[in-house]
Every structure is written in structure tokens, then in C-alpha cells.
KOLNU-493919 format. One record per residue (C-alpha): residue number from 1; residue in three letters; chain; x, y, z. Coordinates in steps of 0.02 Angstrom, whole numbers. Layout:
N
num, residu, chaine, x, y, z
NUM, ala, A, X, Y, Z $
...
//
This chain:
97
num, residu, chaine, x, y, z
1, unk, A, 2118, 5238, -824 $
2, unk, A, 2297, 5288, -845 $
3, unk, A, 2447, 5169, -809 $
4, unk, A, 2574, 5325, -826 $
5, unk, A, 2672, 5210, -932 $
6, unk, A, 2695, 5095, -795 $
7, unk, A, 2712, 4917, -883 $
8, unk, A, 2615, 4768, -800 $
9, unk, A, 2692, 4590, -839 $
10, unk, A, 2824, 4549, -955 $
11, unk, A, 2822, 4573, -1169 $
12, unk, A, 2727, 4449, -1251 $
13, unk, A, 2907, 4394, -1344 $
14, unk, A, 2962, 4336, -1148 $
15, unk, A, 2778, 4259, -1119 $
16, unk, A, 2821, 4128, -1287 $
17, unk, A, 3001, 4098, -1239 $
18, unk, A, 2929, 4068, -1066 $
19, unk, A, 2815, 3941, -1151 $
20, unk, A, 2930, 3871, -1254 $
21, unk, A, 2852, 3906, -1396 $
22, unk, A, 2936, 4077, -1478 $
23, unk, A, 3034, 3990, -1620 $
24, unk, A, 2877, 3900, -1669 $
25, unk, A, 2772, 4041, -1673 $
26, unk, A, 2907, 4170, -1758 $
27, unk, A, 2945, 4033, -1878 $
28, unk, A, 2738, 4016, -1933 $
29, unk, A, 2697, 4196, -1920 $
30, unk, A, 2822, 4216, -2029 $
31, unk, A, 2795, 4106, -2179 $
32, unk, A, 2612, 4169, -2171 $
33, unk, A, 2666, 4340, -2203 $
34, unk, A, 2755, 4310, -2327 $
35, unk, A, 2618, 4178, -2404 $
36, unk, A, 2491, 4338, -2389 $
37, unk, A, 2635, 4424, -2477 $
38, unk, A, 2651, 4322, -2607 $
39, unk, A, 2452, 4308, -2632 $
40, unk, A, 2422, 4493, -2649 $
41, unk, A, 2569, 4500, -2778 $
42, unk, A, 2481, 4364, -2867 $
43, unk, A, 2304, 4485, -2862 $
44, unk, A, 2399, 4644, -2906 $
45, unk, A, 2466, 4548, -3042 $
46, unk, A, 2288, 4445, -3101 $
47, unk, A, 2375, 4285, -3082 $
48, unk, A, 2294, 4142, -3069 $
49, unk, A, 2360, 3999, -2986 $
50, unk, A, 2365, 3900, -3146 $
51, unk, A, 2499, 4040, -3215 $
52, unk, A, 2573, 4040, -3062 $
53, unk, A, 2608, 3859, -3060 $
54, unk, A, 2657, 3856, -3229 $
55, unk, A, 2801, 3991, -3185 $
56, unk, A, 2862, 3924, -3034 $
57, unk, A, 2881, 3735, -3139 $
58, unk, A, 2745, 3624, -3006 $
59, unk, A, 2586, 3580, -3021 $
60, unk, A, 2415, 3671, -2957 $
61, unk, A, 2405, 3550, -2826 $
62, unk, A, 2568, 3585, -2756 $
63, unk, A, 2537, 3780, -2781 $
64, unk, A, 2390, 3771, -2656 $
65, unk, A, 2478, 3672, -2522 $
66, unk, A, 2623, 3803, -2553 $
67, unk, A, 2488, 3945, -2532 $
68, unk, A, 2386, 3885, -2371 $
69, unk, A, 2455, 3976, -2215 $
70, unk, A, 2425, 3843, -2095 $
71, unk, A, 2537, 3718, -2210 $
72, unk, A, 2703, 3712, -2091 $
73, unk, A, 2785, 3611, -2217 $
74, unk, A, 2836, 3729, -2342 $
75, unk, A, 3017, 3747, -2343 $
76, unk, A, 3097, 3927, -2372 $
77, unk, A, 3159, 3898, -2546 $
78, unk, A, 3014, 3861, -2598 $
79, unk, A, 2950, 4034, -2538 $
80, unk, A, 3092, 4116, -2630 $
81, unk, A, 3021, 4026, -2785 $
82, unk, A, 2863, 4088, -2780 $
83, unk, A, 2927, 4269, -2724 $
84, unk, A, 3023, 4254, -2912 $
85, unk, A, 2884, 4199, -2993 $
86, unk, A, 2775, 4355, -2946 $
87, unk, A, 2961, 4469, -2963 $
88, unk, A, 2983, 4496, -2795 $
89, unk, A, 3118, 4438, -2684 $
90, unk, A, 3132, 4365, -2518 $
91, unk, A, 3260, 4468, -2403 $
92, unk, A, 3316, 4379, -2220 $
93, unk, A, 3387, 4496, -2097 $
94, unk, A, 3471, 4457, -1919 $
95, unk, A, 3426, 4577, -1793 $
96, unk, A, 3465, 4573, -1619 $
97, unk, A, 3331, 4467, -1485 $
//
């Protein structure tokens, strides 16, 4: 069955700013993309965490609170750590809403 492009509801963007909830959710999707990021750098590279660790200067422990995507506590500079530690970089754009 064809809606001939004829859009039911609002975009799920509106639905979470409805909820109040958008910043939350934009702000955790995206430290787990780049935490996913940052652990398939790690698997190109055949790094293990213990390297890893040792070139970002923290402990192991610290390395696998850094690296679990439901951890909300991770601040953004420690991302950009990590990014340099694998030789990437994080970029952070504004774009219109």
C-alpha cells in the first residue's frame, strides 16, 4: 500500500523534543558512535585494551568504563583522547535543527 509520499505524524526528531528527551538521546547516541568508532579502530589496529590504556596514560579499568556505550559519564575529552590514541580525531560540527 502506497502513501504517495503523503507523511503521517510528525519526524521522530519532533516526537523526542515533544518528550523532552532529544538532547538526552542526541547526546548518548552520540558518544556510542563514536565509542563503536573508537572500538573498530582499536580492531583494525589489533589493539588490545592493555596497549590502549597504556597510550592514552589510565588504567585498564578506566579503559573499559571509557569503552562501554551505556556509560553516560564519559566526558568528551576523554573521547578525543582515545580518538588520539588510535590516530584518529574527533571533529564537532554545528548544523542547523
Amino acid at each position: 500500500m502506497s502513501l504517495n509520499k503523503k507523511q503521517i505524524g510528525g519526524d521522530f526528531n519532533d516526537f523526542l523534543k515533544e518528550e523532552g528527551i532529544y538532547e538526552e538521546v542526541t547526546k548518548r547516541a552520540s558518544k556510542k558512535a563514536l565509542v563503536f568508532r573508537i572500538l573498530y579502530e582499536m580492531k583494525k589496529q589489533r589493539l588490545t585494551r592493555t596497549e590502549m590504556a597504556r597510550r592514552m596514560g589510565t588504567t585498564r579499568a578506566q579503559l573499559d568504563r571509557l569503552l562501554n556505550p551505556e556509560n553516560p559519564s564519559t566526558t568528551l575529552a576523554t573521547l578525543v583522547k582515545a580518538a588520539r590514541a588510535v590516530g584518529k580525531q574527533v571533529r564537532i560540527s554545528l548544523e542547523r535543527a
